[in-house]
Residue frames as qw, qx, qy, qz and C-alpha x, y, z in Angstrom:
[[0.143, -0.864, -0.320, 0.362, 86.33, 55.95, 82.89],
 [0.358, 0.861, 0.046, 0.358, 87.17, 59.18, 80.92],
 [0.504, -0.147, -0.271, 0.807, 90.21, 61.07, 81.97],
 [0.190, 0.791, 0.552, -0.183, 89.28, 64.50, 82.45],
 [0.440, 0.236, 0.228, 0.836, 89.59, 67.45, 79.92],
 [0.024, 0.206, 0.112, -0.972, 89.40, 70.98, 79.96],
 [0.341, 0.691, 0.516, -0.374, 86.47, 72.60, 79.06],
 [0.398, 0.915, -0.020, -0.064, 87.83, 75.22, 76.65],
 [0.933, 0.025, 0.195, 0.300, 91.02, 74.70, 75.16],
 [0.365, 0.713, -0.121, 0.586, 92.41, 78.47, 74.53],
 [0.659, -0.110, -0.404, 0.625, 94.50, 79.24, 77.06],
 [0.003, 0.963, 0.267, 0.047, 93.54, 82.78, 78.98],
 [0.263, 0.845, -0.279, 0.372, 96.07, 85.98, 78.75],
 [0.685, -0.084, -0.400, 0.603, 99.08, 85.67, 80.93],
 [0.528, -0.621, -0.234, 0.530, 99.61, 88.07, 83.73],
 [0.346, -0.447, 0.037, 0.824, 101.94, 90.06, 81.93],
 [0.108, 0.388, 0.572, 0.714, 99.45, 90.90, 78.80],
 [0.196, -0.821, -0.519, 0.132, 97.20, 93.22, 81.32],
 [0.267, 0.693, -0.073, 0.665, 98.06, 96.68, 80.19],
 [0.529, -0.143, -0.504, 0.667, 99.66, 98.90, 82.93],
 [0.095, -0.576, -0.174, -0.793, 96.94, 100.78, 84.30],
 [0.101, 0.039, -0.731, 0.673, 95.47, 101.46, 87.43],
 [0.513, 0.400, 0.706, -0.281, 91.53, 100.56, 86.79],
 [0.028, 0.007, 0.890, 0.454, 89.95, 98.94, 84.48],
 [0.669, 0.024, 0.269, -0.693, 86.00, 99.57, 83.65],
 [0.676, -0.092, 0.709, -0.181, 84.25, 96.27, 83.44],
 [0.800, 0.589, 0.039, -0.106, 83.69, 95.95, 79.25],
 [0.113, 0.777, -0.616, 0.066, 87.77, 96.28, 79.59],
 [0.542, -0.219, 0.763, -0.275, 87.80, 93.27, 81.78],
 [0.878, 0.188, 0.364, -0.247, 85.75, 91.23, 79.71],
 [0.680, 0.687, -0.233, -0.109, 87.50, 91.82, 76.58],
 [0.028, -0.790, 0.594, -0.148, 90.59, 91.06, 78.36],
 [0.476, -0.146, 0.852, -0.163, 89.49, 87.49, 79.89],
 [0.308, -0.031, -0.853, -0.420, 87.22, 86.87, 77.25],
 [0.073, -0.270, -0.766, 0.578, 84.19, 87.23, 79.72],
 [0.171, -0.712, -0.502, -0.461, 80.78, 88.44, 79.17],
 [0.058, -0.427, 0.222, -0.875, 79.85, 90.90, 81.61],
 [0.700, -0.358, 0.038, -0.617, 77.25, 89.83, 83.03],
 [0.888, 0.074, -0.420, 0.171, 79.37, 86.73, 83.78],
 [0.277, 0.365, -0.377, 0.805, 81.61, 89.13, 85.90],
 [0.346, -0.440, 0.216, -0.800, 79.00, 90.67, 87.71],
 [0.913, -0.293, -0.217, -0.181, 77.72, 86.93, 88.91],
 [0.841, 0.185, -0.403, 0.309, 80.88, 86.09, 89.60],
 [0.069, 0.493, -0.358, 0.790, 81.43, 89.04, 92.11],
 [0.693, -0.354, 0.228, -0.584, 78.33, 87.75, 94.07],
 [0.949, -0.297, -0.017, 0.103, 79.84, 83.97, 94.48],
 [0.738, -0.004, -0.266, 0.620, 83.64, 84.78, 95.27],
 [0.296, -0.930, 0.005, 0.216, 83.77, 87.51, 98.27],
 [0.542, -0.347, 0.223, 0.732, 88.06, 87.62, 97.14],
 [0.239, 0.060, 0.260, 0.933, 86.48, 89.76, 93.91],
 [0.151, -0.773, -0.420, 0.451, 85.33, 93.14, 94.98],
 [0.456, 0.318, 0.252, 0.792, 85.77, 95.98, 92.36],
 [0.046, -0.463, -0.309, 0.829, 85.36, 99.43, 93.60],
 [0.388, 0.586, 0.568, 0.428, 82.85, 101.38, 92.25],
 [0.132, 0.339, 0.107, 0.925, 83.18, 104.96, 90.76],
 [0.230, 0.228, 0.246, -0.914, 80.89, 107.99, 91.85],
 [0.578, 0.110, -0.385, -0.711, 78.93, 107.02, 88.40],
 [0.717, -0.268, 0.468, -0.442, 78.72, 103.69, 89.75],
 [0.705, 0.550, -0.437, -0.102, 80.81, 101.94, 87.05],
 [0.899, -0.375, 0.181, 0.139, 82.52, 99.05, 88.55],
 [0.221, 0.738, -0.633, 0.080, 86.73, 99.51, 88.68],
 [0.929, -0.319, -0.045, 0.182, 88.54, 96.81, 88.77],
 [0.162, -0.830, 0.533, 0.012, 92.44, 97.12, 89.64],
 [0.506, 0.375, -0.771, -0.095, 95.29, 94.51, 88.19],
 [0.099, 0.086, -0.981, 0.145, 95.07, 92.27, 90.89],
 [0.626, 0.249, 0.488, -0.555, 91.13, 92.08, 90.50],
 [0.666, 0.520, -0.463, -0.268, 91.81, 91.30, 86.47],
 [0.220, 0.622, -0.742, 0.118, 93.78, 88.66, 88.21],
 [0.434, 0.106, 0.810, -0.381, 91.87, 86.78, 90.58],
 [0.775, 0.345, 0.109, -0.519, 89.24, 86.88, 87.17],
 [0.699, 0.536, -0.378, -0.285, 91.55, 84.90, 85.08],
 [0.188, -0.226, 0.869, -0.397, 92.29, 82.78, 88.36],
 [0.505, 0.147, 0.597, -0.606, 88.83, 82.22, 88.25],
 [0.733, 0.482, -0.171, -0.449, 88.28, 81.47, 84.72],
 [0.354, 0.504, -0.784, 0.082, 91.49, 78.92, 84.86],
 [0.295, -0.154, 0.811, -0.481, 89.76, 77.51, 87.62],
 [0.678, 0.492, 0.190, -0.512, 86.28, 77.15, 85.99],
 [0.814, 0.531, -0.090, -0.216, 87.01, 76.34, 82.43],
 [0.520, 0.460, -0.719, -0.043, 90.43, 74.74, 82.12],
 [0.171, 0.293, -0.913, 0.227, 90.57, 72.61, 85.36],
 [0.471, -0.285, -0.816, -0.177, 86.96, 71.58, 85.31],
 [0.114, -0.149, -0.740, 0.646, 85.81, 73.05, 89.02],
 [0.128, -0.813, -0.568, 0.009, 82.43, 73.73, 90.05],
 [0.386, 0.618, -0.176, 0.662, 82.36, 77.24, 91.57],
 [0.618, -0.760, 0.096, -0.176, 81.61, 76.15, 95.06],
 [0.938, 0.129, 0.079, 0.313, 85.06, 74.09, 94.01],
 [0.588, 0.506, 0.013, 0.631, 86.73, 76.96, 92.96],
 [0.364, -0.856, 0.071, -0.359, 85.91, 79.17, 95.88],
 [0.876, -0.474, 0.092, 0.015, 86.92, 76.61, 98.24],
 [0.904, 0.190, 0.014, 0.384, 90.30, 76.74, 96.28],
 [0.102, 0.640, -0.095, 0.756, 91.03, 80.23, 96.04],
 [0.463, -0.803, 0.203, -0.315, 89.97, 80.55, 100.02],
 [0.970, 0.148, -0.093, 0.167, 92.74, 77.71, 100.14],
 [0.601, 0.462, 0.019, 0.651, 95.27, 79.47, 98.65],
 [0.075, -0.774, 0.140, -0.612, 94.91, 82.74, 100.48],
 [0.716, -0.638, 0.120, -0.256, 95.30, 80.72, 103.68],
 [0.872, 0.152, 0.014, 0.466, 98.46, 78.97, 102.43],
 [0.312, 0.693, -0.078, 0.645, 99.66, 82.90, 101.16],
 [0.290, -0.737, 0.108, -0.601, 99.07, 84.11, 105.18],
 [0.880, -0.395, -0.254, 0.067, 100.66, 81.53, 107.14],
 [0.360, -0.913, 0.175, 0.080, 103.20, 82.32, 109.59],
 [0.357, 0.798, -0.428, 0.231, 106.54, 83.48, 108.54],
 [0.759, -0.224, -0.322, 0.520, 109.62, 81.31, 110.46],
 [0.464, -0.836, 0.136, 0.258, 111.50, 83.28, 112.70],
 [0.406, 0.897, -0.118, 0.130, 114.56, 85.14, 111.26],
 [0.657, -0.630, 0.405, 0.085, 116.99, 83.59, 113.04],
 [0.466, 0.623, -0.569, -0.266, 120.61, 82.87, 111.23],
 [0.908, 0.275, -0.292, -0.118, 121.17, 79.97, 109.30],
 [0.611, 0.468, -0.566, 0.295, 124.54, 79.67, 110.10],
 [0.155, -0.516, 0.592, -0.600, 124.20, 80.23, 113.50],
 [0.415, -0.064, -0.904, -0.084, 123.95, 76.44, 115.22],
 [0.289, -0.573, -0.583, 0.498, 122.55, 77.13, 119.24],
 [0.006, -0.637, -0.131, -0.760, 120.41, 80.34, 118.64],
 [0.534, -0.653, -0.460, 0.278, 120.42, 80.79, 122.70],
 [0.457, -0.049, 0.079, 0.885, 122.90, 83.48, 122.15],
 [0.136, -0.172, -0.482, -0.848, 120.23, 85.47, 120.16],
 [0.441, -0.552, -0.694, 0.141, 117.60, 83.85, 122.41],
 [0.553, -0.382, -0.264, 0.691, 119.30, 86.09, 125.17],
 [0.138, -0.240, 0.061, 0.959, 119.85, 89.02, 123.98],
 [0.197, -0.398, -0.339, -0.829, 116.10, 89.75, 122.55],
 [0.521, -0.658, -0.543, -0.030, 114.98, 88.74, 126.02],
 [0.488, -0.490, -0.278, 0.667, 117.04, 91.38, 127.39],
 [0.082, 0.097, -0.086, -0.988, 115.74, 94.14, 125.24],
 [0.369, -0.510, -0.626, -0.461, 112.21, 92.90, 125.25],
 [0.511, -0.687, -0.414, 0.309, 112.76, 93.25, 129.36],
 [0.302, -0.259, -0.042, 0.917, 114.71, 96.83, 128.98],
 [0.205, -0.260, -0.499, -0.801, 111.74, 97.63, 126.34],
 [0.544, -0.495, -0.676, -0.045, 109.24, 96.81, 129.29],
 [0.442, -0.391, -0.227, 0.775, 111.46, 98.78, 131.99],
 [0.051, -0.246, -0.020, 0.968, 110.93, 101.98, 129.92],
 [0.256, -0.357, -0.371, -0.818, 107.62, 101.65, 129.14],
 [0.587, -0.368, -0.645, 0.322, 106.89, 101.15, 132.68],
 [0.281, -0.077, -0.266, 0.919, 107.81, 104.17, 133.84],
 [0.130, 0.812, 0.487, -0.296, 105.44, 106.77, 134.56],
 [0.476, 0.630, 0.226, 0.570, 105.90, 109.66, 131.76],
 [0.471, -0.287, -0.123, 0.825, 107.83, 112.52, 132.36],
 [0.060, 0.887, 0.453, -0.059, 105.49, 115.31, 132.65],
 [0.433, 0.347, 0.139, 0.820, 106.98, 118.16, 130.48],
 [0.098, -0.313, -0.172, 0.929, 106.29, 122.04, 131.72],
 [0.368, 0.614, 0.640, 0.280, 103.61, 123.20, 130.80],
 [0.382, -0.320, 0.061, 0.865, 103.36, 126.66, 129.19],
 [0.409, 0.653, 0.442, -0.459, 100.34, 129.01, 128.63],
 [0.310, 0.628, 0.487, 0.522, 99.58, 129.82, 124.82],
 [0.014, -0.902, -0.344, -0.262, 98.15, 133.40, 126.32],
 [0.252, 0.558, -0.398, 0.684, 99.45, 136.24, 127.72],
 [0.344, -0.139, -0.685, 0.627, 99.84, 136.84, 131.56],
 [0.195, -0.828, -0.519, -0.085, 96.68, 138.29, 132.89],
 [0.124, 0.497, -0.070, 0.856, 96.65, 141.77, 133.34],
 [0.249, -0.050, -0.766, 0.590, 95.16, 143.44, 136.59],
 [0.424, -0.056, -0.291, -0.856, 92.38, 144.75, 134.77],
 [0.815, 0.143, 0.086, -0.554, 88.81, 142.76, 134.53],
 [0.489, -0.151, 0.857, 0.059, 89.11, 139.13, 133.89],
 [0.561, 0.333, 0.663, 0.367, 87.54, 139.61, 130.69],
 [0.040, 0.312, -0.187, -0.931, 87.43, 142.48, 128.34],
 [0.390, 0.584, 0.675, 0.225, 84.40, 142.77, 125.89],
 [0.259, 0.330, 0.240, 0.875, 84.09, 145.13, 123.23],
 [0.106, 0.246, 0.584, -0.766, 82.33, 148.37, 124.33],
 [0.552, 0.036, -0.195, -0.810, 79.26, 147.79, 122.06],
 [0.557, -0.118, -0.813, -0.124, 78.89, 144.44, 122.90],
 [0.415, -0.339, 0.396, -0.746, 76.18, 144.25, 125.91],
 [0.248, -0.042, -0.968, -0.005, 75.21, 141.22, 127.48],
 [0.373, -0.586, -0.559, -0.453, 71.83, 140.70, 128.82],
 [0.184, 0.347, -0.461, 0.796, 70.97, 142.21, 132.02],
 [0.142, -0.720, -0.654, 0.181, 67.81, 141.41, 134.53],
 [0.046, 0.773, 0.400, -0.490, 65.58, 144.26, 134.69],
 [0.127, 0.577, -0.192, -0.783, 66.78, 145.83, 131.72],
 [0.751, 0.393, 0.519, -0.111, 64.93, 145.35, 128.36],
 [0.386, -0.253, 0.599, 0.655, 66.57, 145.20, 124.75]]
Protein backbone atom coordinates (compact mmCIF):
# COMPACT_ATOMS: atom_id res chain seq x y z
CA UNK A 1 0.00 0.00 0.00
CA UNK A 2 1.18 3.60 -0.83
CA UNK A 3 2.05 5.80 2.05
CA UNK A 4 0.28 8.89 1.68
CA UNK A 5 1.55 12.21 0.09
CA UNK A 6 0.57 15.61 -0.07
CA UNK A 7 -1.16 16.81 -2.82
CA UNK A 8 0.82 19.98 -3.57
CA UNK A 9 4.14 20.27 -2.31
CA UNK A 10 4.62 24.27 -1.81
CA UNK A 11 4.09 24.99 1.44
CA UNK A 12 1.26 27.95 2.03
CA UNK A 13 2.36 31.54 3.64
CA UNK A 14 2.95 31.43 7.32
CA UNK A 15 0.78 33.40 9.62
CA UNK A 16 3.14 36.02 10.00
CA UNK A 17 3.45 36.91 6.03
CA UNK A 18 -0.38 38.36 6.13
CA UNK A 19 0.18 42.05 5.91
CA UNK A 20 -1.18 44.06 8.94
CA UNK A 21 -4.42 45.19 7.92
CA UNK A 22 -7.76 45.09 9.03
CA UNK A 23 -9.76 43.63 5.78
CA UNK A 24 -8.83 42.15 3.06
CA UNK A 25 -11.06 42.20 -0.36
CA UNK A 26 -11.32 38.72 -1.71
CA UNK A 27 -8.70 38.98 -5.03
CA UNK A 28 -6.25 39.96 -1.88
CA UNK A 29 -7.05 36.69 -0.28
CA UNK A 30 -6.51 34.68 -3.16
CA UNK A 31 -3.28 36.06 -4.10
CA UNK A 32 -2.26 35.58 -0.64
CA UNK A 33 -3.22 31.67 -0.30
CA UNK A 34 -2.77 31.09 -3.76
CA UNK A 35 -6.62 30.52 -4.22
CA UNK A 36 -8.83 31.18 -7.06
CA UNK A 37 -11.74 33.03 -6.06
CA UNK A 38 -14.24 31.30 -6.92
CA UNK A 39 -12.60 28.54 -4.83
CA UNK A 40 -13.13 30.93 -1.79
CA UNK A 41 -16.53 31.68 -2.42
CA UNK A 42 -17.34 27.63 -2.44
CA UNK A 43 -15.49 27.26 0.32
CA UNK A 44 -17.57 29.82 2.42
CA UNK A 45 -20.73 27.71 1.59
CA UNK A 46 -19.11 24.24 3.01
CA UNK A 47 -17.28 25.56 6.27
CA UNK A 48 -19.94 27.76 8.41
CA UNK A 49 -16.28 28.80 10.70
CA UNK A 50 -15.59 31.11 7.28
CA UNK A 51 -17.91 34.03 7.15
CA UNK A 52 -16.47 37.29 5.60
CA UNK A 53 -18.42 40.37 6.12
CA UNK A 54 -19.63 42.03 3.35
CA UNK A 55 -19.21 45.81 2.49
CA UNK A 56 -22.23 48.17 1.57
CA UNK A 57 -20.91 47.44 -2.23
CA UNK A 58 -21.21 43.96 -1.39
CA UNK A 59 -17.51 43.05 -1.74
CA UNK A 60 -16.71 40.30 0.57
CA UNK A 61 -14.07 41.47 3.67
CA UNK A 62 -12.28 39.15 5.07
CA UNK A 63 -10.32 40.00 8.47
CA UNK A 64 -6.76 38.19 9.54
CA UNK A 65 -8.28 35.54 11.30
CA UNK A 66 -10.62 34.72 8.20
CA UNK A 67 -7.16 34.73 5.90
CA UNK A 68 -6.42 32.23 8.56
CA UNK A 69 -8.92 29.70 8.86
CA UNK A 70 -8.34 29.88 4.61
CA UNK A 71 -4.85 28.69 4.83
CA UNK A 72 -6.14 26.24 7.68
CA UNK A 73 -8.27 25.10 5.13
CA UNK A 74 -6.00 24.84 2.29
CA UNK A 75 -3.32 22.91 4.73
CA UNK A 76 -6.09 20.79 5.43
CA UNK A 77 -7.21 20.09 1.80
CA UNK A 78 -4.04 20.01 -0.14
CA UNK A 79 -1.14 19.10 2.11
CA UNK A 80 -2.80 16.53 4.51
CA UNK A 81 -4.96 14.91 1.90
CA UNK A 82 -8.68 15.55 3.65
CA UNK A 83 -11.84 15.45 1.93
CA UNK A 84 -13.78 18.60 2.88
CA UNK A 85 -16.47 16.85 4.79
CA UNK A 86 -12.91 15.63 6.57
CA UNK A 87 -11.73 18.88 6.99
CA UNK A 88 -14.85 20.42 8.41
CA UNK A 89 -15.21 17.73 10.81
CA UNK A 90 -11.60 18.76 11.87
CA UNK A 91 -11.76 22.31 12.17
CA UNK A 92 -15.33 21.81 14.18
CA UNK A 93 -12.87 19.52 16.29
CA UNK A 94 -10.54 21.90 17.04
CA UNK A 95 -12.83 24.73 18.01
CA UNK A 96 -14.32 22.32 20.55
CA UNK A 97 -10.91 21.38 21.97
CA UNK A 98 -10.13 25.61 21.89
CA UNK A 99 -13.63 26.04 24.24
CA UNK A 100 -13.32 23.50 26.79
CA UNK A 101 -13.50 24.33 30.31
CA UNK A 102 -10.79 26.20 31.95
CA UNK A 103 -9.54 24.33 35.53
CA UNK A 104 -10.30 26.21 38.41
CA UNK A 105 -7.67 28.79 39.57
CA UNK A 106 -6.91 27.43 42.58
CA UNK A 107 -3.03 27.65 43.92
CA UNK A 108 -0.62 25.23 43.02
CA UNK A 109 1.18 25.40 46.00
CA UNK A 110 -1.57 25.35 48.11
CA UNK A 111 -2.04 21.35 49.20
CA UNK A 112 -5.96 21.14 50.98
CA UNK A 113 -7.74 23.98 48.98
CA UNK A 114 -10.68 23.77 51.81
CA UNK A 115 -9.25 26.90 53.16
CA UNK A 116 -10.14 28.69 49.84
CA UNK A 117 -13.10 26.28 49.55
CA UNK A 118 -14.41 28.32 52.65
CA UNK A 119 -13.90 31.45 52.18
CA UNK A 120 -15.61 31.73 48.48
CA UNK A 121 -18.55 30.00 50.11
CA UNK A 122 -18.74 32.71 52.51
CA UNK A 123 -18.77 35.50 50.03
CA UNK A 124 -20.87 33.68 47.53
CA UNK A 125 -23.44 33.46 50.78
CA UNK A 126 -22.71 37.34 51.86
CA UNK A 127 -23.07 38.02 47.88
CA UNK A 128 -26.62 36.32 48.16
CA UNK A 129 -27.47 38.19 51.60
CA UNK A 130 -27.14 41.54 49.73
CA UNK A 131 -28.75 40.76 46.82
CA UNK A 132 -31.60 39.58 48.78
CA UNK A 133 -32.50 42.49 50.20
CA UNK A 134 -35.22 44.49 48.97
CA UNK A 135 -33.64 47.83 47.29
CA UNK A 136 -33.43 50.85 49.05
CA UNK A 137 -35.87 53.10 47.54
CA UNK A 138 -34.02 56.48 47.05
CA UNK A 139 -36.27 59.92 47.36
CA UNK A 140 -37.72 60.73 44.78
CA UNK A 141 -37.57 64.31 43.43
CA UNK A 142 -39.78 66.14 40.84
CA UNK A 143 -37.82 67.41 37.63
CA UNK A 144 -40.68 70.40 37.59
CA UNK A 145 -41.45 73.16 39.46
CA UNK A 146 -44.02 73.20 42.41
CA UNK A 147 -47.42 73.84 41.05
CA UNK A 148 -48.58 77.15 41.29
CA UNK A 149 -52.24 77.99 42.46
CA UNK A 150 -53.16 79.06 39.19
CA UNK A 151 -54.93 76.55 36.49
CA UNK A 152 -53.43 73.18 36.31
CA UNK A 153 -52.36 73.87 32.95
CA UNK A 154 -51.47 77.02 31.18
CA UNK A 155 -51.88 77.16 27.30
CA UNK A 156 -50.78 79.82 25.19
CA UNK A 157 -53.50 82.49 24.65
CA UNK A 158 -53.85 81.75 20.87
CA UNK A 159 -53.90 78.29 21.24
CA UNK A 160 -57.79 77.15 21.40
CA UNK A 161 -58.82 73.79 21.85
CA UNK A 162 -61.92 72.48 20.37
CA UNK A 163 -65.10 73.29 21.97
CA UNK A 164 -68.79 71.55 21.46
CA UNK A 165 -71.08 73.90 19.93
CA UNK A 166 -68.57 76.11 18.69
CA UNK A 167 -67.36 75.86 15.03
CA UNK A 168 -63.70 76.57 13.70
Amino acid sequence: MAQHQPIRRNTPPSGSEIPDKLYFRIGEVSRLCDIPAYVLRFWESEFPQLKPHKGGTGQRLYRRRDVETVLHIKSLLYDEGYTIPGARQVIKTEQRQKTSQLPLDIEAGASDPTPQLRKLHKEMRDLIAHLSRPPARPAIQSIRSPRSSGPATRRPAGDKLFEPGSEN
